[in-house]
Residue, then its C-alpha position, 0 to 999 in steps of 0.5 A: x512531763x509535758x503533754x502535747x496535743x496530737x489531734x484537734x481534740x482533748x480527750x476527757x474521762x469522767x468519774x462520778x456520772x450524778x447531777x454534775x457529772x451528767x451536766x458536764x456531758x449535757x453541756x458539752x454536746x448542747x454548746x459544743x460548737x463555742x466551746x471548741x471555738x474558746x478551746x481550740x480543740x474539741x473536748x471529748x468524752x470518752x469514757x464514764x465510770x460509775x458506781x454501778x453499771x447496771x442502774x438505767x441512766x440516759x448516758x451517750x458515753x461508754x460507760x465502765x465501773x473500774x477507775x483504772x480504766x479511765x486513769x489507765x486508758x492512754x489515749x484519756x488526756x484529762x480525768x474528771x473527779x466527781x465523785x465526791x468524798x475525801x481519800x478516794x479522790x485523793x489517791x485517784x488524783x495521785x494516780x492520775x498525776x502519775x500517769x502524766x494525765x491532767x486532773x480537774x474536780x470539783x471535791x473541796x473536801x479533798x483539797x481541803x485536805x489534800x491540796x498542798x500535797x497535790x500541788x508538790x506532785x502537779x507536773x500536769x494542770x490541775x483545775x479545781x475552780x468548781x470546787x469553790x462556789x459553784x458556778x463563780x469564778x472566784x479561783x480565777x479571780x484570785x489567782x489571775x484577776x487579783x494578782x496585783x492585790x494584797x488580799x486585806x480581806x474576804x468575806x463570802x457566803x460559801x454554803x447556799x443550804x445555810x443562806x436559804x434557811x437564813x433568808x427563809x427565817x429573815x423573811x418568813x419568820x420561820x425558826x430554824x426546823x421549818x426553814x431547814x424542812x423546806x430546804x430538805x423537801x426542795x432538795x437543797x439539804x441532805x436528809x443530814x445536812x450536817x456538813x452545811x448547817x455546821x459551817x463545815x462545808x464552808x470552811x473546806x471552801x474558805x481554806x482553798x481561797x485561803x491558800x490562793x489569797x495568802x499561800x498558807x496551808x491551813x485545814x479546817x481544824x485551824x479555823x474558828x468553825x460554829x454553824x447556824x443550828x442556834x439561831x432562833x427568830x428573835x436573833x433575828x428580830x434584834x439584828x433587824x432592829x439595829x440595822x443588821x442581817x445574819x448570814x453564814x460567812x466565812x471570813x479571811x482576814x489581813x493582819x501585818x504577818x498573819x492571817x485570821x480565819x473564820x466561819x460562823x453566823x454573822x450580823x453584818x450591816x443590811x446596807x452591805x451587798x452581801x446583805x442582798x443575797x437571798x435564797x441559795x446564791x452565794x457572793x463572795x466579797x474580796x478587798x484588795x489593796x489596789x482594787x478595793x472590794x469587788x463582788x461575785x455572786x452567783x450560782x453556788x451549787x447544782x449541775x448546770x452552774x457547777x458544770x459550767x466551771x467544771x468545762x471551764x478547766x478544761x478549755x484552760x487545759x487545752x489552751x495549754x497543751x495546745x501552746x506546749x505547756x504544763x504545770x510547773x514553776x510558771x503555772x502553779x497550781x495555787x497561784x504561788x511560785x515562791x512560799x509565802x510565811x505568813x502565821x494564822x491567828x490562833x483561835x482564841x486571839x481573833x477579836x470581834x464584836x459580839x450579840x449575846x442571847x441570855x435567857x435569865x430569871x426575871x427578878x430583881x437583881x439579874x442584870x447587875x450579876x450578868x454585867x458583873x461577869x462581862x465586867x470582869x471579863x473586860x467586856x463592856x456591853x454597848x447595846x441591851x434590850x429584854x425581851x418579855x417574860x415567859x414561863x420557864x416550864x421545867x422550874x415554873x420560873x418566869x424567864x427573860x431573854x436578855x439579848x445585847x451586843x458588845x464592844x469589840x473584844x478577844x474570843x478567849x474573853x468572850x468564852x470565859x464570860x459564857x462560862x461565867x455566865x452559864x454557872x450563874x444560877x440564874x441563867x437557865x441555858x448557855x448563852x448564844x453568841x453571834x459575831x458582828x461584823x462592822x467592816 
């Protein structure tokens, strides 16, 4: 089904008028004149829903409280999801298709889910680049930018919430609880932040790049998923130390036939641009076999930068209507045309470097029992350091925090050694681990 322009104007319904939705409208009006310029045609609004109708909102479009009343209107050429959530905006998105309408959003917790099902369904354009990092056009980049590339790697910040607690706890000294206070009083975590300080929110992001870099339809149940509530002020200590930087990564890597997914605190090294990005920006670093690594950073989050990619769909889609095209086998939605048959590595196959804090009785005899259980697991232990002694209030032991790093090993291995370790009497908590990044 094709969609031709009539008039000089793409007509736009909006659902979900929250901080994106209203800068989406803001930034329309403000940069009208260059955005019709960029587009051809005029983008207009024509109608918003919102949840309730009667709560005061300075809104210059009409306003309803009935979906179907935007995804129904046959004069609307595109319908804009922002509303947030996972199946609602599924079958909206479903709907709209039906409707031989075009569909952008900005939910990567839908297409995290959904995308695959969208993408057999599109015969209209689907814009979705807010969906990943805010403000940085890294779908486009990888759909369009990268094509000549095999993408060997991707390694990003996704989640701006995770990276300020990370930056406040690296240049503050702050634990965890301060860092994640102060981001909950400035507004960039929820009262439950769980979604970004579990790796979650990353991994809905990682697993759309995913699908454009590789072709693969993966979920976030497929990936090795762990957030940054464990990280305490000496991980960070030791990975100063030794010259690294933790941060949220999530990673997508390369290997032959498949394809090794990953989200979780990483130490990388401090000299690393994504080392430099501080505060809640996010960077995505991709490696291509022809470009090398290329960097994007920017904005993760908030209106304007969300809105920003958000119209930029827009202007794509009128771009296409205006020429007489549509979504099909010539313009596919995640930038494969024929099926690509690579396999993900299973979790416990991924291999990595690994930091281990271990908080231990301070006696003689402790050290050789924890090599034993690394040992016997084949890991082998390339960097140790103890820290002073504490009392451990709960058994009036004094306690060490032995903190060391290994050489590369599986993460089955890894596993069984927290287990071993953590059935140790003299290991008073379960180990953490932290992965370390040298590439």
């Amino acid at each position: 089904m094709s969609k031709v322009l009539t008039q000089k104007q793409l007509k736009v319904g909006v659902i979900g008028v929250g901080v994106v939705g209203s800068s989406v409208i803001a930034t329309l009006e403000k940069n009208r004149d260059i955005i019709t310029a960029r587009a051809g045609v005029e983008i207009i609004i024509k109608k918003a829903c919102v949840r309730d109708i009667s709560k005061p909102r300075a809104c210059p479009i009409p306003l309803t409280d009935d979906i179907d009343e935007i995804i129904n209107d046959d004069e609307i050429d595109v319908v804009v999801e922002l509303m947030g959530g996972r199946e609602l905006p599924y079958h909206i998105a479903k709907a709209t298709l039906s409707k031989g309408k075009a569909f952008v959003t900005a939910n990567k917790a839908m297409l995290a889910y959904h995308r695959y099902e969208l993408a057999k369904l599109a015969r209209t354009p689907i814009g979705f680049e807010a969906s990943v990092c805010g403000g940085i056009p890294i779908i486009n980049a990888l759909k369009v930018g990268l094509s000549a590339n095999e993408i060997l790697a991707i390694r990003g910040i996704l989640n701006g919430t995770s990276n300020y607690i990370l930056t406040k706890m690296t240049q503050d000294g702050w634990d965890f609880t301060q860092a994640l206070k102060k981001a909950q009083e400035l507004g960039y975590a929820e009262a439950d932040p769980s979604l970004d300080i579990n790796g979650l929110d990353a991994a809905h992001k990682l697993s759309i790049l995913a699908s454009i870099a590789y072709g693969i339809d993966v979920r976030p149940e497929d990936m090795l998923i762990e957030g940054i509530e464990h990280i305490a002020p000496e991980d960070i200590e030791f990975a100063k130390e030794f010259g690294y930087c933790i941060k949220l990564l999530g990673i997508a890597k390369k290997h032959d036939s498949s394809i090794e997914l990953r989200v979780h605190p990483t130490m990388i090294d401090e000299e690393k641009l994504l080392a430099d990005v501080d505060g809640v920006m996010n960077a995505v670093s991709v490696v291509g076999d022809c470009a090398g690594e290329s960097v994007y950073y920017g904005a993760g989050a908030g209106g304007n930068a969300t809105a920003s990619s958000v119209i930029s769909d827009l202007v794509a889609i009128a771009r296409l209507y205006s020429q007489n095209h549509r979504q099909d086998q010539a313009n596919p939605m995640l930038g494969f045309i024929t099926e690509q048959s690579y396999a993900i590595i299973p979790k416990q196959d991924i291999t990595s470097r690994y930091y281990l804090r271990i908080l231990a009785d301070d006696k003689h005899g402790v050290l050789e029992k924890i090599a034993a259980t690394l040992s016997h697991n084949k890991i082998s232990i390339s960097t140790f350091l103890q820290k002073p002694s504490t009392l451990d209030s709960s058994s009036s032991q004094n306690c060490a925090k032995v903190l060391l790093a290994t050489h590369t090993t599986s993460e089955f291995a890894i596993q069984n050694a927290i287990t071993g370790l953590q059935s140790l009497e003299v290991v008073r908590q379960k180990p953490v681990i932290i992965r370390i990044e040298d590439e």
